[in-house]
C-alpha positions in Angstrom: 14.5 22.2 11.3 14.4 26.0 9.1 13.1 25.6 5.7 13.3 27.8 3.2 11.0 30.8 1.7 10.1 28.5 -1.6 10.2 25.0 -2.8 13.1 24.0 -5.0 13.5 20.6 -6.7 15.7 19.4 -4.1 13.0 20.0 -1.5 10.7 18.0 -2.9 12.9 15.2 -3.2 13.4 14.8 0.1 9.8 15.4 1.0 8.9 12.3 -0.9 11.5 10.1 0.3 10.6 11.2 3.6 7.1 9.9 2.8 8.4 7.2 1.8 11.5 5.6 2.7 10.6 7.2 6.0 7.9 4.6 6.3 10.1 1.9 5.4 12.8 2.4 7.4 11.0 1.3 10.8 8.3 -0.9 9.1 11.2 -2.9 7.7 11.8 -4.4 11.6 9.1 -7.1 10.9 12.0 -8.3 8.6 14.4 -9.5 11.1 11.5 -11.7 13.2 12.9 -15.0 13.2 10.7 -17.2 10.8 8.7 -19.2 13.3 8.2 -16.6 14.8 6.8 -14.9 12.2 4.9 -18.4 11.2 3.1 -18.1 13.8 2.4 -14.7 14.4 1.3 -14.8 10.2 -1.9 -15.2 10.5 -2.6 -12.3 13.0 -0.6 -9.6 10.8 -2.7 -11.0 7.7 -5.6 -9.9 9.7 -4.0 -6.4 10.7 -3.7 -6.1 7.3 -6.8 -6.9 6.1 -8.2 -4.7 8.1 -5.6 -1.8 7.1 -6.3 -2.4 3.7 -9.8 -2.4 3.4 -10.0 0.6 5.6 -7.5 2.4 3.8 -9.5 2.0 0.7 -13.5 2.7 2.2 -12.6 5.5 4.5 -9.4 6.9 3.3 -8.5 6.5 -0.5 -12.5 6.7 -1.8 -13.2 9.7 0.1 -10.3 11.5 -0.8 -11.6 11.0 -4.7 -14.4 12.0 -4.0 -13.4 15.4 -3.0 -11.8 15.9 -6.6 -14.4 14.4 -8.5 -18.0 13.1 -8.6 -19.3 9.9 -7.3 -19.9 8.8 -10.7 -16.4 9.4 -12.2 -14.6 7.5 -9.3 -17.1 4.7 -9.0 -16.5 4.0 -12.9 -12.1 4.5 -11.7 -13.3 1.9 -9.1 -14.9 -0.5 -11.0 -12.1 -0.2 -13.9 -9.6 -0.9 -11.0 -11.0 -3.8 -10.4 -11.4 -5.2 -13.6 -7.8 -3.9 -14.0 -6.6 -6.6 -11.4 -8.6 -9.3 -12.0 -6.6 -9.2 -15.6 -3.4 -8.6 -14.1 -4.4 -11.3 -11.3 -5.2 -13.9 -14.5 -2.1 -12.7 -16.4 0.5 -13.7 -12.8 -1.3 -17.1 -12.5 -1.2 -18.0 -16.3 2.3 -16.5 -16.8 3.0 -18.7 -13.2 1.0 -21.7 -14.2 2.9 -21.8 -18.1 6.1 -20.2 -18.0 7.3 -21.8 -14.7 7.5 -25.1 -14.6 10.4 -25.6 -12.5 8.1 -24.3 -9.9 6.6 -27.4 -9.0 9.7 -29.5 -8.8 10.9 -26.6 -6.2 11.6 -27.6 -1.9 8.6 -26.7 -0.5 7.9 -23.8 1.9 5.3 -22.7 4.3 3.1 -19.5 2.8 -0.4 -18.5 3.1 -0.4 -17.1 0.2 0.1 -17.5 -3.2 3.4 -15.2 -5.2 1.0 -13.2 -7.5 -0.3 -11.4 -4.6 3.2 -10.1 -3.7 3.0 -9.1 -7.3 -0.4 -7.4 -7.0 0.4 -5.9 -3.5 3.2 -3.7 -5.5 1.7 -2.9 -8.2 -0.9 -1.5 -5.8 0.7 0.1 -3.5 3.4 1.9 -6.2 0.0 3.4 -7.5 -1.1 4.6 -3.8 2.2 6.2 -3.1 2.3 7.9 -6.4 -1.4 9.6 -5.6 0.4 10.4 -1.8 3.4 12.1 -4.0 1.0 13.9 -5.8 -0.7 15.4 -2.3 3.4 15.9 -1.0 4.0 17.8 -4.6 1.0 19.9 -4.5 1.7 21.0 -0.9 4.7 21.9 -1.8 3.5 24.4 -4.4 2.0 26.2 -1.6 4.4 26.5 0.7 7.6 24.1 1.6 6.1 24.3 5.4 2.6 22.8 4.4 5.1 20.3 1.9 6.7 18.9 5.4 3.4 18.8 6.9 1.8 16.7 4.3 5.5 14.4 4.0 4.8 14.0 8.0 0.8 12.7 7.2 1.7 10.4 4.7 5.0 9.4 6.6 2.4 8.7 9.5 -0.4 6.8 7.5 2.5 4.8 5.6 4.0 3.1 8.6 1.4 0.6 9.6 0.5 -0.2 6.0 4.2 -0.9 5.1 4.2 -3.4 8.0 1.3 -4.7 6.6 2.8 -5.0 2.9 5.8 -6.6 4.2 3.9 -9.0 6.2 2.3 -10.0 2.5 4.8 -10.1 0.6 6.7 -12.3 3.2 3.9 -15.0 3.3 3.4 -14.7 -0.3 6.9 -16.4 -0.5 9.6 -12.9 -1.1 12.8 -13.3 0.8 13.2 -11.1 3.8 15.8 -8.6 1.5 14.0 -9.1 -2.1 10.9 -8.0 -0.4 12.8 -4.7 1.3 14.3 -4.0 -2.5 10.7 -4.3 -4.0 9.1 -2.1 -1.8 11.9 0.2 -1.6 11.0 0.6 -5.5 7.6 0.9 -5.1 7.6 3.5 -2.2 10.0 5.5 -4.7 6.9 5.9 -6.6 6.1 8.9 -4.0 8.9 10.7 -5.0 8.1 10.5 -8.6 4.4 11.5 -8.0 5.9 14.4 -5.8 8.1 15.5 -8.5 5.2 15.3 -11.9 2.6 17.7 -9.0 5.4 19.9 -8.7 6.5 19.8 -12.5 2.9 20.5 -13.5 0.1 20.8 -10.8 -2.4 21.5 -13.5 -2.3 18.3 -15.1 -1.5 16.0 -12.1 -4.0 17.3 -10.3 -7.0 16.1 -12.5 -5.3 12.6 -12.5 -5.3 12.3 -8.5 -8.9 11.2 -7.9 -8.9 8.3 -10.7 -5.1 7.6 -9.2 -7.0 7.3 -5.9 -10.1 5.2 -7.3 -7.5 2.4 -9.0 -5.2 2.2 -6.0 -9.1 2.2 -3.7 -9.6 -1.0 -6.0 -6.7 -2.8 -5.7 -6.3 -3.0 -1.9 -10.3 -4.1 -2.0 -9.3 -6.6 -4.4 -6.4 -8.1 -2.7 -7.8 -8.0 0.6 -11.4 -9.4 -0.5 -9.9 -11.7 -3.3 -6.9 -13.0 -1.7 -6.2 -12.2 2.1 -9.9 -13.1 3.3 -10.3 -16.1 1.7 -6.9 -17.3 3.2 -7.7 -16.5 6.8 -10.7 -18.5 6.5 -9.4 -21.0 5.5 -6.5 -21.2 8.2 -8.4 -20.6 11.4 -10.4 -22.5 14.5 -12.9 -20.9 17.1 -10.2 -19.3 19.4 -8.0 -18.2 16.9 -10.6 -17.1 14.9 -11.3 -14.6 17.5 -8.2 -12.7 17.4 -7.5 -12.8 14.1 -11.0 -10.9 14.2 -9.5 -8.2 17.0 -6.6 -7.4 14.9 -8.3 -7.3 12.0 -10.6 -4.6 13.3 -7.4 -3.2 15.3 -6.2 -2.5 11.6 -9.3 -0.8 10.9 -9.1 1.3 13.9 -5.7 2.4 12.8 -6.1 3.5 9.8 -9.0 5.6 10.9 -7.7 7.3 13.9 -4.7 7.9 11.2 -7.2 9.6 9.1 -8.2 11.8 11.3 -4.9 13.3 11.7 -4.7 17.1 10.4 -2.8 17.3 6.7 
C-alpha cells in the first residue's frame, strides 16, 4: 500500500473508517451465533467485557488523559462523567418506565440486561471513538504514514471491544441488524473526530483529555453499575469461576493491546 507525500481530506476519511468500520466488520461475526448459542455463551462474553471495559478505562483511556492534562483536570472530567450517566441512566429508565407502556404487555424475551444500557453503551462508546478520531486526525497532520499507523492501533484495540459492545447490546434486547446499524453509527463517530483534529488540531487537541475522562467514566459506569451487578446475580460456584477467567482474559487483552506501539 503507497501513500502519498501529505494528508488530504480524503485520506483521512478512510483512515477513520478504517478505525472504525474496520473494527466492525469482523467483530460483527458474534452476530450470526445462533441465539442459544449465544444464551448460553452470554454470560461469559458479559464477563469478557467487563473485564475489557474496565481495563479500557483504568489502564488505557485515564492514562492517556493524563498525558494531556493534570490529574486534577481529568479526575473533575471523571467525576462529571459519571454524574453525566447517572442522569442520562435516570432519564432512559424514566422515559422507559412513563412513556412506554406497551412495554409491559410485550412477549417476553430472555436478556440479562436491561435496554438503557444498550443506550448507554452507545452513547459511550460514540464519545470513545470520537477521542480515537481525534488521535487518527492528529497523526495525520504529521504525516499520512504515522495517520495509517495510528488507524492500524485503534483498528487493533477496537476489535475486541466491538465484540464486547455487540455482545451488550444483544443481551440488552437490540436485534442482531438494529444493533450492527447503531454501532455502525456510533463507530462513525471516529471519522468525525478524525475530520474536526484535522480541520483544527489547535482546538481539538485541548478537548481530547476531558473527551478521554467522560468516555473513562462511562465504561466504569456501565460495567460497575450495570454489567457486574448482572453477573452476580446470574452465576453458581463453577460457573462463577469462568466467568472470572474471562473476565480477567478481557483485562489481559486490553493491556497487551496497550502495549502495542502507536
Amino acid at each position: 500500500m503507497s501513500l502519498p507525500t501529505e494528508s488530504t481530506w480524503w485520506l483521512v476519511i478512510m483512515m477513520g473508517l478504517l478505525g472504525s468500520v474496520g473494527a466492525l466488520l469482523p467483530a460483527a461475526v458474534v452476530l450470526f451465533i445462533p441465539d442459544s448459542i449465544r444464551q448460553q455463551w452470554m454470560p461469559y462474553l458479559l464477563s469478557y467485557a467487563t473485564g475489557a471495559m474496565l481495563a479500557a478505562a483504568i489502564i488505557g483511556l485515564i492514562p492517556a488523559a493524563m498525558e494531556r492534562a493534570s490529574a486534577h483536570d481529568v479526575g473533575i472530567a471523571i467525576l462529571a462523567g459519571l454524574v453525566l450517566f447517572f442522569l442520562l441512566e435516570w432519564m432512559v429508565i424514566w422515559r422507559h418506565a412513563h412513556g412506554n407502556d406497551s412495554h409491559e404487555h410485550a412477549p417476553s424475551h430472555v436478556h440479562i440486561l436491561p435496554p438503557k444500557t444498550g443506550t448507554l453503551i452507545l452513547i459511550g462508546d460514540a464519545v470513545h471513538n470520537f477521542g480515537d478520531g481525534i488521535a487518527i486526525g492528529a497523526a495525520c497532520v504529521a504525516s499520512p504514514s504515522l495517520g495509517f499507523v495510528a488507524a492500524l492501533a485503534v483498528l487493533g484495540h477496537e476489535v475486541p471491544q466491538e465484540i464486547s459492545d455487540f455482545s451488550i447490546l444483544l443481551s440488552s434486547g437490540f436485534s442482531r441488524w438494529r444493533a450492527f446499524l447503531w454501532n455502525t453509527l456510533s463507530g462513525l463517530a471516529t471519522v468525525v473526530g478524525a475530520l474536526v483534529a484535522f480541520a483544527g488540531l489547535g482546538y481539538a487537541e485541548s478537548i481530547v483529555p476531558y473527551a478521554l475522562g467522560v468516555a473513562a467514566a462511562s465504561f466504569l459506569y456501565i460495567g460497575l453499575a450495570d454489567l457486574v451487578p448482572s453477573l452476580h446475580g446470574r452465576v453458581g460456584a463453577a460457573s462463577g469461576v469462568w466467568q472470572f477467567v474471562t473476565m480477567v482474559g478481557g483485562m489481559v487483552t486490553i493491556a497487551l493491546l496497550e502495549m502495542m506501539p502507536r
